[in-house]
C-alpha positions in Angstrom: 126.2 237.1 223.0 122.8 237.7 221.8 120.3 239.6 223.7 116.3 238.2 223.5 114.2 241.9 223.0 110.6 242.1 223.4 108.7 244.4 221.2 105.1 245.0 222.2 102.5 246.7 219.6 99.1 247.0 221.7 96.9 246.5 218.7 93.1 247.1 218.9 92.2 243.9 217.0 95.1 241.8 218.4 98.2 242.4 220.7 101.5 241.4 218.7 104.8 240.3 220.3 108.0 240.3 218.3 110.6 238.2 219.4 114.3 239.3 218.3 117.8 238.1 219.1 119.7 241.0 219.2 123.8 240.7 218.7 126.8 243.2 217.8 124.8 245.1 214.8 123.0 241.6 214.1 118.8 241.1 214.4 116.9 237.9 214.0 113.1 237.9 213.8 112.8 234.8 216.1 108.9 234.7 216.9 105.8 236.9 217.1 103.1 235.9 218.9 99.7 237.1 218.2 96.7 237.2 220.2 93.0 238.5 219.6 91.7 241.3 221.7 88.1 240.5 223.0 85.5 243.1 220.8 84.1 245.1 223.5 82.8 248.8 224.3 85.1 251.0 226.7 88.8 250.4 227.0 90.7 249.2 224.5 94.2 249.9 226.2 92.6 247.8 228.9 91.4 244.7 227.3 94.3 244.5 225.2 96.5 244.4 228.0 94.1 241.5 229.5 94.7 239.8 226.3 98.4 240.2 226.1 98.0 238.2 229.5 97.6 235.6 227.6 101.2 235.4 226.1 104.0 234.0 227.9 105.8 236.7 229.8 109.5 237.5 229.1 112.1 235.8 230.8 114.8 236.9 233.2 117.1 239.2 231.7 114.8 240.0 228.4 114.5 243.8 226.9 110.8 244.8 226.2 110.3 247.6 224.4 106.3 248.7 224.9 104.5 251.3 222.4 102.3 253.4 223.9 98.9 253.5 221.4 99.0 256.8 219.7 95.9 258.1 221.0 96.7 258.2 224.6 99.5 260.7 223.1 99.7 264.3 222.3 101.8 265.0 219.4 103.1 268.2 218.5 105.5 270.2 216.1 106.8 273.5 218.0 108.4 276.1 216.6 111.7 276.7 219.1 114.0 279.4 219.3 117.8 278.4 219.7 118.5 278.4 223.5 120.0 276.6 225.7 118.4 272.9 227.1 117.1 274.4 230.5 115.6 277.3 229.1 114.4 275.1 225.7 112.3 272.8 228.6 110.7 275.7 230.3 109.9 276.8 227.0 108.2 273.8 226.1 106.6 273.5 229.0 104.7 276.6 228.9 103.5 275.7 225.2 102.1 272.6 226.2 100.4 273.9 228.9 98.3 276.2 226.6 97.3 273.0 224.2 96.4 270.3 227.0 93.5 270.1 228.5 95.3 269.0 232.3 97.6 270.6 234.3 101.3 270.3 233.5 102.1 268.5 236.9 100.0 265.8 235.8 101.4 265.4 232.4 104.6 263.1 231.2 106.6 264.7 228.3 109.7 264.6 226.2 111.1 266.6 223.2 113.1 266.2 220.2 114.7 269.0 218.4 114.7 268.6 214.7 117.8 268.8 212.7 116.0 269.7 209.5 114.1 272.1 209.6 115.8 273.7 211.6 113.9 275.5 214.6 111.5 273.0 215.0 111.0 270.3 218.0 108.9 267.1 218.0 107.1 267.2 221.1 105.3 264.3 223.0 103.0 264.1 226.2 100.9 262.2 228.0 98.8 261.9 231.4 101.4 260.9 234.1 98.2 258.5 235.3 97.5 256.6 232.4 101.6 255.6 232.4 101.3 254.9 235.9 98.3 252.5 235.6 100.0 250.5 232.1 103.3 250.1 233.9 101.2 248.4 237.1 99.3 246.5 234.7 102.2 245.5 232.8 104.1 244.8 236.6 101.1 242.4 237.0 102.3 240.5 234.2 105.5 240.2 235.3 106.5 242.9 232.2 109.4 245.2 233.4 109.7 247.6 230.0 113.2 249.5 229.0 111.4 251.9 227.0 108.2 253.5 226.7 108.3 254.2 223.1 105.5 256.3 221.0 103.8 253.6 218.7 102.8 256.6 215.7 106.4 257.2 215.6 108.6 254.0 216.2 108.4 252.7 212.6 111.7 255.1 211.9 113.7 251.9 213.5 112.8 249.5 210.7 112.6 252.3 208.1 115.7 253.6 208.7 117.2 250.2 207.6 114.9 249.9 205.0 115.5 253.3 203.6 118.4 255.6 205.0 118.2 258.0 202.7 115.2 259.9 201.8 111.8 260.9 203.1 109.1 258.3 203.1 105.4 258.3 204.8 104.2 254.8 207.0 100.8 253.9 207.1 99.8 251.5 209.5 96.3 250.2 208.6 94.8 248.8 211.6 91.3 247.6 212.6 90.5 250.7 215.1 93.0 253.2 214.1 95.6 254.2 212.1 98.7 255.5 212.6 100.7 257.8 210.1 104.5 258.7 210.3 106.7 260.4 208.4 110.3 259.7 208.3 113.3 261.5 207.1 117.0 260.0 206.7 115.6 257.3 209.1 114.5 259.6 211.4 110.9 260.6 212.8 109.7 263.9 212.1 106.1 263.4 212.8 103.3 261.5 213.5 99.6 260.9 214.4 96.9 258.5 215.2 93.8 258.3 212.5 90.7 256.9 214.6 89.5 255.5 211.6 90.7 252.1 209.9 89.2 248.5 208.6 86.1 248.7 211.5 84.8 251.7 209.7 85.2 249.3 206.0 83.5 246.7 207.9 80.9 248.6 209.7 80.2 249.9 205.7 79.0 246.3 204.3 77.3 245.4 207.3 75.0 248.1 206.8 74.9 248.4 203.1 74.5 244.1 203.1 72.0 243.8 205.8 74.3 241.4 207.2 76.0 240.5 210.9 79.1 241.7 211.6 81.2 238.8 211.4 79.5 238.1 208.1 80.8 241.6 206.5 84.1 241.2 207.9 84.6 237.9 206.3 83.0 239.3 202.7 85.9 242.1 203.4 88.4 240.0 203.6 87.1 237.5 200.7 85.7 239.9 198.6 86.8 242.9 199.5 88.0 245.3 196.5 88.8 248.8 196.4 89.7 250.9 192.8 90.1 254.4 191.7 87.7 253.3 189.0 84.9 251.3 190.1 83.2 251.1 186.9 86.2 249.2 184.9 85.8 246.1 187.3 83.4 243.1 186.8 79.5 244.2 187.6 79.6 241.4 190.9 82.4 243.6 192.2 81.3 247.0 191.8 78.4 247.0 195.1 81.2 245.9 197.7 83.8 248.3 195.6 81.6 251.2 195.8 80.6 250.9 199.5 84.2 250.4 200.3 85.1 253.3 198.5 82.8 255.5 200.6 83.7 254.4 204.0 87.6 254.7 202.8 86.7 258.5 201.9 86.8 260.4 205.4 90.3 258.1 206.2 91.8 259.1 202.5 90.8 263.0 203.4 92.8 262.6 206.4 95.6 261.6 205.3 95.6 263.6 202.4 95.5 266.5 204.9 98.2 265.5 206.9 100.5 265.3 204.1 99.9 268.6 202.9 100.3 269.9 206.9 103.6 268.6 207.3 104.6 268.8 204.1 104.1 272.6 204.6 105.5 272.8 208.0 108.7 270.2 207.8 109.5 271.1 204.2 110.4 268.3 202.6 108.8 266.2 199.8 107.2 262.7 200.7 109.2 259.6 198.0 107.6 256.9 198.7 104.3 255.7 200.8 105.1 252.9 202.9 101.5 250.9 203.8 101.3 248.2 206.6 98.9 246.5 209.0 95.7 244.2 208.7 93.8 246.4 206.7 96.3 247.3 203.8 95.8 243.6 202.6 92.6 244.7 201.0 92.7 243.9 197.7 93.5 247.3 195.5 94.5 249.3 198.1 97.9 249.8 197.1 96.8 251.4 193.7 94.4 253.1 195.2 96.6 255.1 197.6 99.0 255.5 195.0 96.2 257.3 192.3 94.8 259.5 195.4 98.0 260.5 197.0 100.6 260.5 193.8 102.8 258.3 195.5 104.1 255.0 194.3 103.1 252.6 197.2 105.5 249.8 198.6 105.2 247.2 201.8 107.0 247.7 204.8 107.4 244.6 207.3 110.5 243.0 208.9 111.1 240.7 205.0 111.9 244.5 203.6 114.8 244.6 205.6 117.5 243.1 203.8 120.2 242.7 206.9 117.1 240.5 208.1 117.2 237.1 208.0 114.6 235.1 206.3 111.2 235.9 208.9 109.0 232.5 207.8 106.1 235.1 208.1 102.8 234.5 206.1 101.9 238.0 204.2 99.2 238.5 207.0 101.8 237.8 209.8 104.5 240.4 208.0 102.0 243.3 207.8 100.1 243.2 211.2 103.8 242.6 212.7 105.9 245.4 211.2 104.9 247.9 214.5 105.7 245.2 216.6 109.4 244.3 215.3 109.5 248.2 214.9 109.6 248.7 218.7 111.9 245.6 219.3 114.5 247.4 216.8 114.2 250.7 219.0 115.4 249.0 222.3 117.8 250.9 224.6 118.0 253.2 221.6 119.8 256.6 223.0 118.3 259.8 221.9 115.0 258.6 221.2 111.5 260.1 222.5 110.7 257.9 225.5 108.5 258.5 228.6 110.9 256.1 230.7 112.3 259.6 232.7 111.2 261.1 236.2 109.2 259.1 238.5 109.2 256.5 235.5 112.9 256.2 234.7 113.6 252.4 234.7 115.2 251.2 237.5 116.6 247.5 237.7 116.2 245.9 240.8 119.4 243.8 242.2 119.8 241.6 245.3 121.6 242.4 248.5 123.9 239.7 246.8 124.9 241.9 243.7 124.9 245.6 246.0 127.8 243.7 248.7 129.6 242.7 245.2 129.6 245.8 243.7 131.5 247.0 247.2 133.9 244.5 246.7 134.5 245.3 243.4 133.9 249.0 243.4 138.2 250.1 243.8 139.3 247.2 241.3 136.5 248.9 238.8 137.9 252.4 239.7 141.4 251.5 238.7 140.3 249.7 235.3 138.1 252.7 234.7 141.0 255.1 234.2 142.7 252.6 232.2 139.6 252.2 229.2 138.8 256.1 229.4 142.3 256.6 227.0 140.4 252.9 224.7 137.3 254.4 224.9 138.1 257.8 223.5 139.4 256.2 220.6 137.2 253.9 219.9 134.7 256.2 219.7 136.1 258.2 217.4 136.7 255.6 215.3 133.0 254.7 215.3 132.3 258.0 214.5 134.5 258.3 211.8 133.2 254.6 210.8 129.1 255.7 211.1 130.1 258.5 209.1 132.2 256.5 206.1 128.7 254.3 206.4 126.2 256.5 205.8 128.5 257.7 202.7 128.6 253.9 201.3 125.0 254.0 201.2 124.6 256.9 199.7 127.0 256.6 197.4 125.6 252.9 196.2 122.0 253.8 196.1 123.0 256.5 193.8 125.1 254.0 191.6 123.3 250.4 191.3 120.1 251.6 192.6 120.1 249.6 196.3 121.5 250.4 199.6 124.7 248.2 199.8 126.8 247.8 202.8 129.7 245.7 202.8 132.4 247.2 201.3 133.5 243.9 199.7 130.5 243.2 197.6 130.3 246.5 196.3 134.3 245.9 195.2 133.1 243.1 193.4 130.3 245.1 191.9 132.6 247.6 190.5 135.0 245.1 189.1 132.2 243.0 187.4 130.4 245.8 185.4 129.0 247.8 188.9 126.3 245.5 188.6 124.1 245.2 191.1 119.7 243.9 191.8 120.0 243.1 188.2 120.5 247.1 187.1 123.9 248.5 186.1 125.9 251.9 186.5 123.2 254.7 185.0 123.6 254.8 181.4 122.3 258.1 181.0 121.4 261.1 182.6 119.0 263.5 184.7 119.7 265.3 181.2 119.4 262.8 179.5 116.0 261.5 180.8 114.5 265.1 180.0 115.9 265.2 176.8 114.1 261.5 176.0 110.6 262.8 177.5 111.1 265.7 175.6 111.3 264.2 172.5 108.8 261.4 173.2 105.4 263.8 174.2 102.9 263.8 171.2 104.1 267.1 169.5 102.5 270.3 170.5 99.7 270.0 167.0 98.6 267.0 168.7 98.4 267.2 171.9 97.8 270.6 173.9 100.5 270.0 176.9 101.8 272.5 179.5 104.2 271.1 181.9 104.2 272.7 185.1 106.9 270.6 187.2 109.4 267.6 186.3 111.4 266.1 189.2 114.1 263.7 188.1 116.0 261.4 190.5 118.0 258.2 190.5 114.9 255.7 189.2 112.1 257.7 189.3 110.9 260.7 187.3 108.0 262.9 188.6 105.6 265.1 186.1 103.2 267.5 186.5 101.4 269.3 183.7 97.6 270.2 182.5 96.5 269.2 179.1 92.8 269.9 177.1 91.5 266.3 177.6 91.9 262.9 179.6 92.2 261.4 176.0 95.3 263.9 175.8 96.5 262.7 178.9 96.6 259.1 177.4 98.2 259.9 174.4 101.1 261.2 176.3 101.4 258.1 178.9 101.1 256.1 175.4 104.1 257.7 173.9 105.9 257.7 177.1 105.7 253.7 177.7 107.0 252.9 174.0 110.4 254.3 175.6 112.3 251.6 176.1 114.2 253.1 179.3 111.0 253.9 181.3 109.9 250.2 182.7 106.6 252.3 183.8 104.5 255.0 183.8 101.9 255.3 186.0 99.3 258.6 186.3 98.1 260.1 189.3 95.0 261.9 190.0 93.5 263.9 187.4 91.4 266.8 188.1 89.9 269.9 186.6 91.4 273.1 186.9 90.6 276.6 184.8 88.6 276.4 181.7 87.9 272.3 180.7 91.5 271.6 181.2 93.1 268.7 183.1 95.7 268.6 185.9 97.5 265.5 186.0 100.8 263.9 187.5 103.2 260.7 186.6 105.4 258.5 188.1 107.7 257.4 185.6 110.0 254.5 186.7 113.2 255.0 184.9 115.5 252.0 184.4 118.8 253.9 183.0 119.2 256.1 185.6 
């Protein structure tokens, strides 16, 4: 029987509500429910839980899963010796204490120790008060949460079936904040909260336009254009493109730094950007990430899962909802960071009713017990065994038609039909090959002065990085490189100026052979 779970995203702007029926490894987007925050000075955790007042409350026997906003958290990467748990906490413990500005009694915290790299623990914290006061306000509204989840990091639910494999960074664009996360085979590795978001943007024209601020907020959304090259779009665009530009500055320094930080500290190579929220609708933004990070840029929202049905969403519902059905997906998930523990462990009530029942029932339940512990055993290994034989099918398929396939079925029928599969086939060439066509393919070394410093091949995608004399150089060589017929694209990165006159560059090159 399907279970209704509640996933609540506290947003600055507006508090969001995803509504999912839950079954045996099923999800359905049912509903999310929106509602505006009042714009105010002082509180925003407090107004928008005044707001989400406003939304009907869950029902009797409903999960909620609740993010707590990301900057009412402390997040932190701790280098951890291997020890046992008791010792590992105490451990912790006394690290934290040195980077909070409270006493340890008063703070809520939980840990995570990474698998890769290894020696390294996610740690997160918060002041015991502030839960104390959101779960009576949430008690108010007759909200009983399973989980306290970490909003920065609770996107690994939906990315994870999105993309198992691989290491990806979310950006969640908001109106007040944003929240970065990096994920790594579908699990979080890191995260923070950017105070710094689409206010700032709107904040930029009202000042630069001498206009209200409901004014600039509608030109931003109507008008608003961002670009890597300001000067290539039509003159009436430019003013609003340029001030944009500025006021997105400070936010792409950010996260330009975090990259390189974890990047350093986790080890492991970002694929992909994943963008979401309000503010990522802005018109350009996508490209414009993609030129100042050198990453190719996809959407994220609950219509990029593909075991999800059909959500009904407009484009602005899917993006300022993907947090919200996030959290949902994370319910009652075991082994996750939660503050539910201690004082605030969940406890569900029951009537005198149920507690006389269970002594009534309590030897019949003892004698059954014994009986399942022999099922039980097996069954979990079997799921084991089965999680295990899963995660290999989905490897195994990205790797050969391109897309994460699942039922064992299809991908017969795949095989049988050509291996066929989202309209690509079984790689027709390879890694080598790939080289040996951009090899042959670069203007010769009379015409063009190139040095390649690094080229990353993989399944789709082909990374370069080189220096060459000139950005007219740099053209050339994307020139040649697009009249291959088995790269669909190739796109250029940032370019910038290194020893001498000469250029640094980088390009994604999307391969469709291999």
């Amino acid at each position: 029987m399907a279970q209704r779970v509640l996933g609540i995203d506290l947003g600055a702007h507006a508090v969001k509500v995803a509504e999912l029926e839950v079954g045996f490894r099923t999800a359905t987007l049912a509903h999310l429910g929106t509602v505006d925050v009042v714009p105010d000075v002082g509180d925003v955790t407090g107004r928008s839980l005044e707001a989400l007042g406003k939304l009907p409350a869950p029902g009797e026997g409903d999960g909620v899963a609740f993010g707590i906003p990301g900057e009412r958290v402390l997040l932190r990467l701790l280098n951890v010796p291997a020890t046992d748990a008791k010792k590992l906490q105490a451990l912790i413990g006394n690290e934290l204490a040195d980077d909070i500005p409270w006493e340890l009694e008063e703070v809520t915290y939980d840990h995570q120790i990474l698998g890769e790299p290894a020696g390294k623990a996610l740690v997160v914290a918060t002041r015991s008060q502030d839960l104390r006061e959101v779960l009576e306000r949430l008690a108010a509204l007759r909200i009983e949460p399973r989980n306290l989840l970490v909003s920065p990091l609770a996107y690994a639910h939906l990315v994870r079936r999105v993309r198992p494999i691989g290491t990806v960074v979310v950006l969640d664009l908001g109106h007040l904040r944003t929240n970065l996360c990096v994920v790594h085979d579908g699990r979080a590795l890191a995260g923070r909260t950017i105070s710094r978001a689409g206010h700032q943007l709107t904040e930029a024209l009202r000042q630069g336009l001498q206009v209200g601020y409901d004014e600039a907020e509608r030109i931003k959304e109507a008008h608003g254009v961002v670009s890597s090259q300001p000067d290539e779009l039509p003159a009436h665009e430019r003013p609003v493109a340029e001030m944009l530009g500025r006021a997105l500055a400070p936010l792409v320094r950010e996260i330009k730094q975090s990259l390189w930080v974890y990047g350093a500290q986790l080890k492991c190579r970002p694929e992909a950007l994943f963008v979401c929220g309000g503010t990522s609708l802005l018109r350009g933004l996508d490209g414009y990430l993609a030129a100042e990070t050198g990453l190719p840029v996809e959407r994220l929202s609950a219509a990029s899962d593909p075991e999800l049905p059909e959500t009904g969403l407009t484009a602005e519902g899917e993006a300022v909802g993907t947090l919200a059905v996030s959290l949902a997906l994370g319910f009652g998930r075991r082994g996750e960071l939660d503050f539910r523990q201690g004082e605030f462990a969940f406890k569900k009530t029951s009537s005198i009713f149920r507690d006389k029942l269970w002594q009534f029932v309590a030897a019949g339940v003892t004698v059954l017990l014994f009986a399942a512990l022999g099922s039980y055993a097996s069954l979990y290994a079997l799921r084991k065994e089965e999680a295990a034989l899963q995660l290999r099918l989905r490897r195994a398929t990205r790797e050969v038609f391109g897309e994460v396939m699942t039922n064992p079925k299809k991908v017969s029928r795949a095989l049988r039909s050509g291996a066929k599969a989202s309209g690509g086939a079984i790689p027709s060439k390879s890694a080598m090959d790939v080289f040996e066509l951009i090899s042959n393919n670069v203007p010769s070394a009379k015409a063009v002065k190139l040095d390649v410093t690094r080229l990353d091949i993989k399944p789709g995608k082909a990374y370069l990085t080189g220096t060459a004399d000139s950005r007219s150089a740099i053209g050339e060589v994307v020139k040649a490189l697009k009249d291959v017929k088995c790269f669909s694209d190739v796109a250029t990165g940032t370019i910038s100026e290194v020893g001498g006159e000469k250029k640094q560059f980088s390009l994604t090159i999307t391969t469709s052979c291999f």
